[in-house]
C-alpha positions as a Markdown table, in Angstrom:
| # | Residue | x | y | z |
|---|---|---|---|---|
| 1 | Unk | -38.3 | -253.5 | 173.9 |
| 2 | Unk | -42.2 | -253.8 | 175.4 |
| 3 | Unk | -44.1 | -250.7 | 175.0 |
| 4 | Unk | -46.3 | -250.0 | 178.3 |
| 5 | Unk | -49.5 | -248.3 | 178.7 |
| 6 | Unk | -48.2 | -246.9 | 182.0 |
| 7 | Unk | -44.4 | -246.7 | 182.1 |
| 8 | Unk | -42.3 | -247.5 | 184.7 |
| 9 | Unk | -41.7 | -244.4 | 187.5 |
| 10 | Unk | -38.5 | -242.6 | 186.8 |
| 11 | Unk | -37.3 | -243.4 | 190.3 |
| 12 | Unk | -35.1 | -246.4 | 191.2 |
| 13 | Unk | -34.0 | -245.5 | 195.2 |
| 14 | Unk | -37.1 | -242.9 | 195.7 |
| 15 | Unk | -40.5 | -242.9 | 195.9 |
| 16 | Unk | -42.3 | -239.6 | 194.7 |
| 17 | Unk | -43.1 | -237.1 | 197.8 |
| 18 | Unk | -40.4 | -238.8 | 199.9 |
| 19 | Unk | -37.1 | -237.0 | 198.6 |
| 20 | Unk | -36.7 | -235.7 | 201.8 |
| 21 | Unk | -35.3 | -238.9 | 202.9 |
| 22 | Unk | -32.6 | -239.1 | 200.4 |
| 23 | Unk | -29.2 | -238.6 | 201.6 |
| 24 | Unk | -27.6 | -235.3 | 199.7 |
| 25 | Unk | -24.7 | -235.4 | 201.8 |
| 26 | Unk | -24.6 | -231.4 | 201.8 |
| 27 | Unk | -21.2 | -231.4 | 203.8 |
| 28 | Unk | -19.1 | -233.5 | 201.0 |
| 29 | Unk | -18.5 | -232.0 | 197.7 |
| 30 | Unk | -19.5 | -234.2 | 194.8 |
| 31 | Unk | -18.5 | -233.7 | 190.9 |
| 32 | Unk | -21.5 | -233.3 | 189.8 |
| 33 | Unk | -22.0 | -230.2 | 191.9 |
| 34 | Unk | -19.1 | -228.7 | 191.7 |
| 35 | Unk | -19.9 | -228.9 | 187.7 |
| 36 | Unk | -23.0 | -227.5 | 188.4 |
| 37 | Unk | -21.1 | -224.4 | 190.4 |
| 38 | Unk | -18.6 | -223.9 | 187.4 |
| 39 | Unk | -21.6 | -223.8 | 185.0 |
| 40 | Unk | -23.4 | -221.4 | 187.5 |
| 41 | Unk | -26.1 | -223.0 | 188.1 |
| 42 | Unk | -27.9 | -222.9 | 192.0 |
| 43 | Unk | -27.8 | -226.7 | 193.0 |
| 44 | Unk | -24.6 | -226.6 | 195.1 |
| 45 | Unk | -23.5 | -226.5 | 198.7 |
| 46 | Unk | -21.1 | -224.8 | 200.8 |
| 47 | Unk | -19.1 | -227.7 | 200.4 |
| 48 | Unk | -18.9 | -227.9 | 196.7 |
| 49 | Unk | -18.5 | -224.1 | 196.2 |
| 50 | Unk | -15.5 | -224.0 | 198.8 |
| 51 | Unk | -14.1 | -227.0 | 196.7 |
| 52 | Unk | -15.0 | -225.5 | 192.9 |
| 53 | Unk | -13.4 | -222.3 | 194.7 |
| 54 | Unk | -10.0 | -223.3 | 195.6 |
| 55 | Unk | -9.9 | -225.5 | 192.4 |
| 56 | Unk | -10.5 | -221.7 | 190.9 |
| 57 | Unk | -7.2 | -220.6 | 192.6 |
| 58 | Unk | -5.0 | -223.4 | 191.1 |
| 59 | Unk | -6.9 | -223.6 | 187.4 |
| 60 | Unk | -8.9 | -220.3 | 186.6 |
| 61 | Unk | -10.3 | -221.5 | 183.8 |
| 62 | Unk | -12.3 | -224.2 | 185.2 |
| 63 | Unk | -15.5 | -222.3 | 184.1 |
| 64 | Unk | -14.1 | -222.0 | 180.7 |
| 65 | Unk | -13.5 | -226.2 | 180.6 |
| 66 | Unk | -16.9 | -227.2 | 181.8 |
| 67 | Unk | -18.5 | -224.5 | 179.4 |
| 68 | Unk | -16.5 | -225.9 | 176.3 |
| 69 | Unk | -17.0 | -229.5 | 177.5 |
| 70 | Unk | -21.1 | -228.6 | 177.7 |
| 71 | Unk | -20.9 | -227.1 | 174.2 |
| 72 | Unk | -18.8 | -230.5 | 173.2 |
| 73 | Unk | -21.8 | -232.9 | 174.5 |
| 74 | Unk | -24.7 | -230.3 | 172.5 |
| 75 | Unk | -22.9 | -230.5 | 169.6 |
| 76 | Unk | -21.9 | -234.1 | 169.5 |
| 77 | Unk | -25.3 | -235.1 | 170.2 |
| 78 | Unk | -26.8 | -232.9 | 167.4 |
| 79 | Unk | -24.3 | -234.4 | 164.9 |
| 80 | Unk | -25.5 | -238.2 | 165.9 |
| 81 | Unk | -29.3 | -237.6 | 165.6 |
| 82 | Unk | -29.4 | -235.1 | 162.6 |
| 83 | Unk | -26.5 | -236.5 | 160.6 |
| 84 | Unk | -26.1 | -240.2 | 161.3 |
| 85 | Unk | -29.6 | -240.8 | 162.3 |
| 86 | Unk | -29.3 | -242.7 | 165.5 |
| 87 | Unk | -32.4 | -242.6 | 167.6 |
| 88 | Unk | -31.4 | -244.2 | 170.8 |
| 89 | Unk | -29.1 | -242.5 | 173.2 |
| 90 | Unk | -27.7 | -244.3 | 176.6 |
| 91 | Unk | -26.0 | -240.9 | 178.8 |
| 92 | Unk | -24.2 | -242.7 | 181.6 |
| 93 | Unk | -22.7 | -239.7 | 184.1 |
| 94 | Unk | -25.6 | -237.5 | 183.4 |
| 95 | Unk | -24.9 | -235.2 | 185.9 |
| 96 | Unk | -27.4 | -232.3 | 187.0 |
| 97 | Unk | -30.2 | -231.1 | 184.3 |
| 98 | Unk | -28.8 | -228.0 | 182.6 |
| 99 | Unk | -30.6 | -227.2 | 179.7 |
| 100 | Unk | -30.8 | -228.2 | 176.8 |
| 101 | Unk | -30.7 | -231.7 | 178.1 |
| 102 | Unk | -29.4 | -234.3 | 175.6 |
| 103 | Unk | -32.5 | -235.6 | 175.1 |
| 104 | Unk | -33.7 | -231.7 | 174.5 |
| 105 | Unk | -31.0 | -231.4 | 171.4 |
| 106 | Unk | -31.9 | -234.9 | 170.2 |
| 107 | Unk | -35.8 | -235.0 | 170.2 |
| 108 | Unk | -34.9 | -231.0 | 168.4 |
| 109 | Unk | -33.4 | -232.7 | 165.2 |
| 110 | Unk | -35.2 | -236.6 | 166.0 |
| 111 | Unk | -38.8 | -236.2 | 167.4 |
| 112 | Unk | -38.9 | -239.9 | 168.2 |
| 113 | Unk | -35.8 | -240.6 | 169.7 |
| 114 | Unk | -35.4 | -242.1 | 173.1 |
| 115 | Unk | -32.8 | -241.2 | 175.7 |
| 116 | Unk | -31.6 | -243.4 | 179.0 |
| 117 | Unk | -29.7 | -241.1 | 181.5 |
| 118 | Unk | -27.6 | -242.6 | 184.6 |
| 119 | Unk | -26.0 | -241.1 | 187.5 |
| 120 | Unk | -25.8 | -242.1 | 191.1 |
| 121 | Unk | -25.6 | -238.3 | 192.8 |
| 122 | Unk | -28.8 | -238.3 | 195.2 |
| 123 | Unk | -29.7 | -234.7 | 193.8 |
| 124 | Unk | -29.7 | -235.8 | 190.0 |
| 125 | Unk | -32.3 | -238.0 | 191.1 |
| 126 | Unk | -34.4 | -235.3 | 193.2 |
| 127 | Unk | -34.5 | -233.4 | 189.8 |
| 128 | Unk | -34.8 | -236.9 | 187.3 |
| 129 | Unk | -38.3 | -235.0 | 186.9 |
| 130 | Unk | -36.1 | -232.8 | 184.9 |
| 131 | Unk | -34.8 | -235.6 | 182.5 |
| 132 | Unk | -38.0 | -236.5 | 181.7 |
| 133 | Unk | -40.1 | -234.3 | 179.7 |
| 134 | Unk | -40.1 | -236.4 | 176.4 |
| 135 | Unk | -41.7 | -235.1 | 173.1 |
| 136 | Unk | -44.7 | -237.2 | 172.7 |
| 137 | Unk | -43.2 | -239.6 | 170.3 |
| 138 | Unk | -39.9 | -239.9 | 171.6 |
| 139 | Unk | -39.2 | -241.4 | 175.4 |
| 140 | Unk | -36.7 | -241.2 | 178.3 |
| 141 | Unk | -35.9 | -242.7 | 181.3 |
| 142 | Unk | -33.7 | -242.5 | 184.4 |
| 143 | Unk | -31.4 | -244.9 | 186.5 |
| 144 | Unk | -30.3 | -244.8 | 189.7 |
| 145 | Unk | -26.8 | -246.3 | 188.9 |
| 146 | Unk | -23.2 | -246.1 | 189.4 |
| 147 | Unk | -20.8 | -246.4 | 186.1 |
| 148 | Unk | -18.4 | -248.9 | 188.1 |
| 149 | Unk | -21.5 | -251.5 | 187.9 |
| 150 | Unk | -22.1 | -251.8 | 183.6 |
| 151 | Unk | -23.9 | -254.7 | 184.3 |
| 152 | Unk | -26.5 | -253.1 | 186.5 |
| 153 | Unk | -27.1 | -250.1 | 183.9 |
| 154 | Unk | -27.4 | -252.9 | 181.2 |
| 155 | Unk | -29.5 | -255.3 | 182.8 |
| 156 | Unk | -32.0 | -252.3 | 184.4 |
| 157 | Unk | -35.9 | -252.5 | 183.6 |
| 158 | Unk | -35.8 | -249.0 | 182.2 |
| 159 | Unk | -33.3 | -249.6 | 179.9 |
| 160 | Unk | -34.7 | -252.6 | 178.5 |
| 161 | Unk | -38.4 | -250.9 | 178.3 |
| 162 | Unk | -36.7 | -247.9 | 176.9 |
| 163 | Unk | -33.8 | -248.6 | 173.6 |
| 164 | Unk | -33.6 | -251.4 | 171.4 |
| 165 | Unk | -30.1 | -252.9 | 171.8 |
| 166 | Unk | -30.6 | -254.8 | 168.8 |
| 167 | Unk | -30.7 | -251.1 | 167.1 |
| 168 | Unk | -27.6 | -248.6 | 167.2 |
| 169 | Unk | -27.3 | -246.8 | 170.3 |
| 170 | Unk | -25.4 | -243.6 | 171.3 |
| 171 | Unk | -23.5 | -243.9 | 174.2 |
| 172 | Unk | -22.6 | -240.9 | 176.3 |
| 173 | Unk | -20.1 | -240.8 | 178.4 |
| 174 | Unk | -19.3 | -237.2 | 178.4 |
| 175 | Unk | -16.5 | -235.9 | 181.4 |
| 176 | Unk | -17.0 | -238.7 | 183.6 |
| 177 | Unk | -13.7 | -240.9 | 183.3 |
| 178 | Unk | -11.6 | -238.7 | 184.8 |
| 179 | Unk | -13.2 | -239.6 | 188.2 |
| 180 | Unk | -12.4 | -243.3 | 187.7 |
| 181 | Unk | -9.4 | -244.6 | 188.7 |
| 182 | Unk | -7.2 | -247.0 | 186.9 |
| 183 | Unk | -7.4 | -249.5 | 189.5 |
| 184 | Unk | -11.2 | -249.3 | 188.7 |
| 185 | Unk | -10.5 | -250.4 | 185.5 |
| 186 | Unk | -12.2 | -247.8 | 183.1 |
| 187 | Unk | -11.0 | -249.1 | 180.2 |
| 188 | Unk | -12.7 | -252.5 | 181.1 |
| 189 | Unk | -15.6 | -250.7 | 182.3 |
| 190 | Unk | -16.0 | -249.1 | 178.8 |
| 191 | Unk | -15.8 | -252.2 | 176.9 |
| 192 | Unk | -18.3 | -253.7 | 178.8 |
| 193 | Unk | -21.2 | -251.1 | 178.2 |
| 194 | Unk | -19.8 | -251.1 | 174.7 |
| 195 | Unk | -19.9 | -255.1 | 174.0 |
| 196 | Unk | -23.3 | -254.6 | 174.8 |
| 197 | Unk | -24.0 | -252.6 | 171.8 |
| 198 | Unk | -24.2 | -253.4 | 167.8 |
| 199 | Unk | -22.6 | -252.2 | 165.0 |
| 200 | Unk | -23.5 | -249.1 | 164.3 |
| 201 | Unk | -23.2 | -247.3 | 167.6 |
| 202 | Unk | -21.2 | -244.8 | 168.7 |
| 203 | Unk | -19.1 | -243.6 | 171.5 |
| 204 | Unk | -19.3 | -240.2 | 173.1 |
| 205 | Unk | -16.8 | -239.2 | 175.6 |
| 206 | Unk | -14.6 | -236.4 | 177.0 |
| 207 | Unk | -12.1 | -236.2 | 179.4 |
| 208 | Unk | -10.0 | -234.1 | 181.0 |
| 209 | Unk | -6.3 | -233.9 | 180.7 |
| 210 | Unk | -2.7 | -231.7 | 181.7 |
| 211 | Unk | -1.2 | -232.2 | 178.3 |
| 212 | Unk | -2.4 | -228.6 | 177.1 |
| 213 | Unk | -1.5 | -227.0 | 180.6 |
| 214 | Unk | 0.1 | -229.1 | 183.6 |
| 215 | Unk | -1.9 | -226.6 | 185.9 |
| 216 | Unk | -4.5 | -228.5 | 185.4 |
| 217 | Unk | -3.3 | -231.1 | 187.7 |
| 218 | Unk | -4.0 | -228.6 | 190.6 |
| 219 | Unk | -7.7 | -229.1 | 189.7 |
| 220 | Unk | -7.1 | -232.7 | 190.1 |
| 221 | Unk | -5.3 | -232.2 | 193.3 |
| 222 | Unk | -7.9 | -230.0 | 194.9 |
| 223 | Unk | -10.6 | -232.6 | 194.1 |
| 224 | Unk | -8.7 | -235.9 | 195.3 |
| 225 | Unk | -7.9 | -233.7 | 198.9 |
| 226 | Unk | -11.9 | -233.2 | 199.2 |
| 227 | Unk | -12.2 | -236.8 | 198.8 |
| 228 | Unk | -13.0 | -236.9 | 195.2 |
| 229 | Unk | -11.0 | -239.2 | 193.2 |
| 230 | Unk | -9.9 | -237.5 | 189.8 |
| 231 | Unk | -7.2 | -238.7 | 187.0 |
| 232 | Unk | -5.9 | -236.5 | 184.8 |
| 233 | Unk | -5.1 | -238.8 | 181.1 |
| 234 | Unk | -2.9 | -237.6 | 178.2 |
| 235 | Unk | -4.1 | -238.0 | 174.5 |
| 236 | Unk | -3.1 | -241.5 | 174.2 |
| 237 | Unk | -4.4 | -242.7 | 177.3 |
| 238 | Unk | -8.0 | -241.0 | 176.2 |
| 239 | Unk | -7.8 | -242.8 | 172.6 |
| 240 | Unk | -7.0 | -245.5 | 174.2 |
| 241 | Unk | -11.2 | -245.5 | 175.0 |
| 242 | Unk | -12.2 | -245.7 | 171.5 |
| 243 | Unk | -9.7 | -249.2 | 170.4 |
| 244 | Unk | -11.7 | -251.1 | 168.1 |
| 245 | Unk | -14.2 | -248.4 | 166.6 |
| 246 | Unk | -13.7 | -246.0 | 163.7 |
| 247 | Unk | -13.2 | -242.8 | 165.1 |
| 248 | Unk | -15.1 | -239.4 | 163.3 |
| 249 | Unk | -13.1 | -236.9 | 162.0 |
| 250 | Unk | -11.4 | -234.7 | 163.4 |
| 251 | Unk | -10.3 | -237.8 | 166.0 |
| 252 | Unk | -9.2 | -236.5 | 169.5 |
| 253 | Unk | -8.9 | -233.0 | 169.9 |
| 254 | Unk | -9.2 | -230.5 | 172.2 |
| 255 | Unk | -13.0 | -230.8 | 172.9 |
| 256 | Unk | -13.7 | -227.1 | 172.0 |
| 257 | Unk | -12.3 | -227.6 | 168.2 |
| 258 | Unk | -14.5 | -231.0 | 168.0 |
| 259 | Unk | -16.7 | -229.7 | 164.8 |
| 260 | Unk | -17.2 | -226.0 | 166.2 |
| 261 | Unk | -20.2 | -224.4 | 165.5 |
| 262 | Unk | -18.8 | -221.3 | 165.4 |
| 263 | Unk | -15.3 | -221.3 | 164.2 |
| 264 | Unk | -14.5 | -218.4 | 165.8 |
| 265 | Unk | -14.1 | -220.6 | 168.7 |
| 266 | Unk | -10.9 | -222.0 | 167.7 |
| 267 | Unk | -9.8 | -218.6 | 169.4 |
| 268 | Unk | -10.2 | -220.3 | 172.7 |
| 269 | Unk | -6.8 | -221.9 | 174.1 |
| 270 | Unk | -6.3 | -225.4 | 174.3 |
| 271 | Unk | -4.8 | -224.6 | 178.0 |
| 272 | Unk | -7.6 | -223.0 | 178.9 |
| 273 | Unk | -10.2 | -226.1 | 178.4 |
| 274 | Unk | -8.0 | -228.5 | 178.9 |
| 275 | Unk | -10.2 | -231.3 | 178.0 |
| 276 | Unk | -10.6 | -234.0 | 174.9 |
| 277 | Unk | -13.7 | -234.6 | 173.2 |
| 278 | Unk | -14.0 | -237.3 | 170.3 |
| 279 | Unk | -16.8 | -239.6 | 168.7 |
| 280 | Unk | -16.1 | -242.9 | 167.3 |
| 281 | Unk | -18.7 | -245.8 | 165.6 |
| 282 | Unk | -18.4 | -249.4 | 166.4 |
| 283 | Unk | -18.4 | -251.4 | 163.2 |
């Protein structure tokens, strides 16, 4: 890792002042969007609202899941910095800046540590900006990338000028499996980014699931017939994502009872997140 007296510009596929000529794709939902919607945030479409809302009709607690899974990703993140002191964090599925960030909760509890998010929705890069605003000792950067190409996140400038991979690294991937396929090969896809990592690291990862309500596979129904591919995986399928590494108690669990802050929250249904949330180290 090289530092730079002027860093790379957080844009891989756009130049600043010209994001009018990237391609939103307003008339096709996208996940990202549609997350965005259920957490109520304003950077959605017709498209994805008309998709979040008749994924509403079949799972009513949608809002409830991607609230829960948000909660999951602050609290996770906060554990790895403040408690197991890891200082590099590698966010693959980003998704659209909702704050705090991860590199918000991280920089709170480690000043100097440095964050590489990834996403390939055209309107997470129109608000990388977002992403961005480091603490001055610390650093970030954003990619332009797809999950289904590890080797292009891995072998990207602003990773390399960014984390250490000879150093532990964090790596994110929080709600974004569930949109891979099997013939896609996620489990593949997971060892890959992971082989690239030393001991020490850690896995980060949620995922949704129908073992807690099977109406959840409505949700995934409603998104596969507005062209967005989503699986639905049972516990052992999702544990199947962290073979090899030591996983940090309490295991996979329901991602709202993953170390609660506030253990009131434990009131909250299983059925009504319907998601799994778990952290594991590589040895």
């Amino acid at each position: 890792m090289q530092d730079r007296e002027e860093p790379r510009p957080w844009w891989n596929s756009a130049v600043e002042g010209d994001l009018a000529s990237v391609d939103l794709k307003t008339d096709q939902p996208h996940s990202a969007r549609i997350y965005d919607y259920f957490l109520g945030g304003k950077d959605n479409f017709p498209a994805d609202r008309a998709a979040a809302e008749q994924a509403l009709i079949g799972f009513p607690t949608a809002r409830t899941g991607a609230r829960e899974n948000r909660a999951f990703l602050r609290r996770v993140t906060r554990f790895l910095a403040a408690q197991r002191g890891i200082r590099q964090f590698l966010d693959i599925g980003t998704g659209i800046p909702t704050s705090p960030n991860l590199h918000e909760i991280a920089q709170a509890a480690v000043p100097d540590a440095r964050v590489v998010y990834a996403d390939n929705d055209p309107i997470v890069l129109a608000h990388a900006r977002a992403l961005l605003a480091s603490t001055p000792q610390g650093r970030t950067a954003y990619i332009d990338a797809d999950l289904r190409d590890p080797a292009a996140i891995l072998a990207s400038t602003e990773l390399r000028d960014t984390l250490d991979l000879a150093r532990p690294v964090a790596l994110s991937l929080i709600a974004v499996f569930h949109f891979i396929p099997d013939e896609a090969d996620p489990y593949g896809i997971a060892a890959r980014l992971l082989d690239a990592l030393p001991s020490g690291s850690y896995l980060a990862l949620s995922h949704a699931t129908a073992d807690f309500d099977p109406g959840a596979e409505e949700l995934a129904a409603t998104y596969r017939a507005r062209g967005v591919s989503m699986t639905m995986r049972g516990r052992a399928a999702v544990e199947r994502f962290f073979a090899g590494l030591e996983l940090v108690e309490p295991g996979v669990v329901a991602a709202q009872r993953w170390r609660p802050d506030d253990p009131t929250l434990a009131g909250v249904a299983d059925a009504e997140v319907s998601g799994y949330g778990g952290l594991a180290r590589k040895p």
